[in-house]
C-alpha positions as CSV (number, residue, x, y, z in Angstrom):
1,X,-26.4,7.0,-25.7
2,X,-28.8,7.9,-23.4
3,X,-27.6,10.3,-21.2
4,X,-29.1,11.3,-17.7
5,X,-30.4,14.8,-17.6
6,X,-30.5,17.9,-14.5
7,X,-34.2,18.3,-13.7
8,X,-35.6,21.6,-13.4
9,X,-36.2,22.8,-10.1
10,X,-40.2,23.3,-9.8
11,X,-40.1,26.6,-8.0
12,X,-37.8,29.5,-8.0
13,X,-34.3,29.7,-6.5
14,X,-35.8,31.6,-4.0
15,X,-38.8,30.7,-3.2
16,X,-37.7,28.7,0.3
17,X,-36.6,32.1,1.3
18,X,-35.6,33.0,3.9
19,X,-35.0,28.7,5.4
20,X,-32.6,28.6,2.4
21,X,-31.5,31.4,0.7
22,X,-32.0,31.8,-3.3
23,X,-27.4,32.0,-3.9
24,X,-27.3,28.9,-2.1
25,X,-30.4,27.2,-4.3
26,X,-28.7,28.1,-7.5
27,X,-25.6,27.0,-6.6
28,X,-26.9,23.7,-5.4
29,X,-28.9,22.9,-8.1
30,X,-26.9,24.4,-11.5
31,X,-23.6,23.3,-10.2
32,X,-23.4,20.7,-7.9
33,X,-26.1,18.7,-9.3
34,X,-25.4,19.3,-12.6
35,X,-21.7,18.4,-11.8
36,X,-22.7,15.3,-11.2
37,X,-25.0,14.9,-14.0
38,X,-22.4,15.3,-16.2
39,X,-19.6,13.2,-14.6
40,X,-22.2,10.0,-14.4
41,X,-22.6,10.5,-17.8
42,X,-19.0,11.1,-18.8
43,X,-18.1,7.9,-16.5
44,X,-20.7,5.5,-18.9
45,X,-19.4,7.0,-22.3
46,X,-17.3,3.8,-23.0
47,X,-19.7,1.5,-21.3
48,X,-22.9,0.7,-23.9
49,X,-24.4,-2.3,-22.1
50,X,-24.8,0.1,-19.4
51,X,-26.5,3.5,-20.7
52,X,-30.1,1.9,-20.8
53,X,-30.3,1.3,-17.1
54,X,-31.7,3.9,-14.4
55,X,-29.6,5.6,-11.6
56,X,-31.3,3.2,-9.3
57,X,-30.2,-0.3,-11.3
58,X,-26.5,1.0,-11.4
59,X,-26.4,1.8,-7.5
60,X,-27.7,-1.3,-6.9
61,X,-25.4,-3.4,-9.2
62,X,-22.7,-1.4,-7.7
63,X,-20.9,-4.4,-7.5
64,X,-21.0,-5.9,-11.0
65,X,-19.9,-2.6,-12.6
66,X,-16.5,-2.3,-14.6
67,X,-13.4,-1.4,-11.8
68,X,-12.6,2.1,-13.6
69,X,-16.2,3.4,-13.3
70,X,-17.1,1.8,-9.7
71,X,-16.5,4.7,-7.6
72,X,-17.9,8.0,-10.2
73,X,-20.8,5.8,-10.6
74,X,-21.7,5.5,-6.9
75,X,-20.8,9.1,-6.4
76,X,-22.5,10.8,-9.1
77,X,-25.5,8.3,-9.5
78,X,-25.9,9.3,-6.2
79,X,-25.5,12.7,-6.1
80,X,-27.9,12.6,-8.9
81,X,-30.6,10.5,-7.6
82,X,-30.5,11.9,-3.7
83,X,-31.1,15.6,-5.4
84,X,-33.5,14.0,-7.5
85,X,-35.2,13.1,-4.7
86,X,-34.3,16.4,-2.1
87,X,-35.9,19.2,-4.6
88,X,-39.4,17.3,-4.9
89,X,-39.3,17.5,-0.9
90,X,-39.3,21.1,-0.9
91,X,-41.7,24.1,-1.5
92,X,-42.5,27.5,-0.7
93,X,-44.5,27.5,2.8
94,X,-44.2,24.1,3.5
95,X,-46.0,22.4,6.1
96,X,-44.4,22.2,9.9
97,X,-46.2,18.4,10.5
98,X,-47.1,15.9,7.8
99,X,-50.9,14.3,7.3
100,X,-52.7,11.0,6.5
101,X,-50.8,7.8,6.4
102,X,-47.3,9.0,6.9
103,X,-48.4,11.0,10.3
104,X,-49.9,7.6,11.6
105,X,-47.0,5.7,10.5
106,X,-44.3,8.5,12.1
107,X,-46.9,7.9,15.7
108,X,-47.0,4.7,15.7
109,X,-42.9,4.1,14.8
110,X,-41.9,6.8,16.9
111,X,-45.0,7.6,19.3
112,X,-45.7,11.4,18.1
113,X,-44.3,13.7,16.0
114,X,-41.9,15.7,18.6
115,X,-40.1,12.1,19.5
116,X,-39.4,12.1,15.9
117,X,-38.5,15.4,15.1
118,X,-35.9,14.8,18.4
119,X,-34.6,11.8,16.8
120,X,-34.1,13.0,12.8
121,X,-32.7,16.2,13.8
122,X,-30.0,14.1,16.1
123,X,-29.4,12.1,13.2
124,X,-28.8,14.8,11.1
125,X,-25.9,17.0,13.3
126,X,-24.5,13.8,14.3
127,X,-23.3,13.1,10.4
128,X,-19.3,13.6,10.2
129,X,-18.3,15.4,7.7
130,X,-20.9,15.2,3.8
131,X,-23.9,13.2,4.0
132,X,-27.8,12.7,4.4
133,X,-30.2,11.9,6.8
134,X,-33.1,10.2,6.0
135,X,-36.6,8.8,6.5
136,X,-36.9,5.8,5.4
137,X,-39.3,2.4,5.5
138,X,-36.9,-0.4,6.0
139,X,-37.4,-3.9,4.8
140,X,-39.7,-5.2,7.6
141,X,-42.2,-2.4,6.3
142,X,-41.6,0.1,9.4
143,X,-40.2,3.8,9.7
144,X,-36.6,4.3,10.2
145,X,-34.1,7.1,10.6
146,X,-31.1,6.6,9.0
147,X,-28.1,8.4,7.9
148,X,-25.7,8.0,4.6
149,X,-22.2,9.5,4.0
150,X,-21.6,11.3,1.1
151,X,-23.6,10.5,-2.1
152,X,-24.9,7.1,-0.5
153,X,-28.8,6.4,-0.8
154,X,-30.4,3.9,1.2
155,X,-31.3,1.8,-1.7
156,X,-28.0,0.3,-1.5
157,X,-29.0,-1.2,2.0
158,X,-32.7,-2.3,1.3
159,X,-34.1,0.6,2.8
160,X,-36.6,3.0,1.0
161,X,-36.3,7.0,1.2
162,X,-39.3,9.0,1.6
163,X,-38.0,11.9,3.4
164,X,-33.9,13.1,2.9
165,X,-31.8,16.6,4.5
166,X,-28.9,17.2,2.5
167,X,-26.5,17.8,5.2
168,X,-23.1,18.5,3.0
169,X,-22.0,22.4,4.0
170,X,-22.7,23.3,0.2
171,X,-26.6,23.1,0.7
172,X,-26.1,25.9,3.6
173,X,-22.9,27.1,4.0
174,X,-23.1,30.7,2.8
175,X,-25.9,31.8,5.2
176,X,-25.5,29.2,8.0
177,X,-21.8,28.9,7.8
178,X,-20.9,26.3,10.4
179,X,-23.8,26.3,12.3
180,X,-25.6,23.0,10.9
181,X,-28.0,22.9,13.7
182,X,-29.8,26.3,12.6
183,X,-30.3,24.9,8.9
184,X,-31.8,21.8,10.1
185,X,-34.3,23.5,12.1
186,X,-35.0,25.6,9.3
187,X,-35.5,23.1,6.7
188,X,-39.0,21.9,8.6
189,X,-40.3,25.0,7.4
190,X,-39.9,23.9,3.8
191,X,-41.0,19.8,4.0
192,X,-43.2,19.3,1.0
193,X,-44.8,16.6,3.2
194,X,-47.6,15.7,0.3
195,X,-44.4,14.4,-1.9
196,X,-43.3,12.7,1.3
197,X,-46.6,10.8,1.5
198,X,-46.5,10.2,-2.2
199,X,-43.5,9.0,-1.6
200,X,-44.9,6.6,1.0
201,X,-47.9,5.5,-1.0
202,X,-45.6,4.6,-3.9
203,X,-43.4,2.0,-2.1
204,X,-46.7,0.5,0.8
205,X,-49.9,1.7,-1.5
């Protein structure tokens, strides 16, 4: 069996001190992500035909999956993959505006940067309960913000993330406590905006 691995975090648990604090990083990363590392892969033990496929082809055969697995598959493949995807956006002194092709595309989607800041971060405290927020180009080729609950990834609705906040009250909880709002506006200090605009080249070129 192949079996879906926790990727190392490429910096230190607390080097996106003090936005998010180090307790909070390795807690993230060691137990919730490996958590569902492990239960995707406990949940395709039994199911051969399906151990040579990628998070992203079960999510999006969600469907066509085996009744008993259905749900720990869309909630651990998608745990995995949006964490996946959230430490690559981060890193140490991260820049407060993005460049190149992702900039133009966030002006001319949104009109300038502020308009979009406004927008994401509305998206973002407006999430009930466990979820994401997300940038995303949708299918006519455009920037779009756009919200998931849970584990959910935008895949499973033809959209394509380049930019994700993990807004579930285990990625800031012990020094935000309740106060959401304060994390978000933290978290632009930490944007690895060259991964997001890798990100974006990979899916438009």
């Amino acid at each position: 069996m192949t079996k879906f691995i926790l990727p190392p975090l490429p910096y230190s648990f607390g080097a996106l001190e003090p936005y998010i604090d180090a307790q909070t990083m390795e807690i993230h990363h060691d137990r919730h992500h490996a958590t569902y590392v492990e239960k995707l892969n406990h949940a395709l033990e039994k199911h051969t035909e399906l151990q040579s496929k990628t998070v992203q082809e079960l999510l999006l055969s969600l469907d066509k999956l085996p009744a008993e697995i259905k749900t720990e598959v869309r909630n651990n493949g998608g745990g995995h993959l949006n964490h996946s995807m959230f430490w690559l956006m981060l890193k140490q002194n991260g820049g407060k505006m993005p460049q190149g092709k992702v900039y133009d595309a966030i002006k001319k989607d949104f009109n300038n940067f502020e308009a979009f800041k406004v927008e994401f971060n509305a998206k973002a405290k407006s999430v009930f309960g466990s979820g994401w927020a997300w940038l995303v180009i949708n299918k006519d080729g455009k920037l779009e913000i756009t919200a998931t609950h849970n584990q959910d990834n935008p895949i499973e609705k033809n959209m394509q993330p380049i930019l994700g906040l993990d807004v579930w009250e285990h990625a800031y909880y012990l020094k935000y406590q309740n106060k959401r709002p304060d994390y978000i506006n933290a978290w632009w200090n930490v944007i690895n905006w060259e991964q997001v605009e890798e990100n974006y080249d990979n899916i438009l070129g």
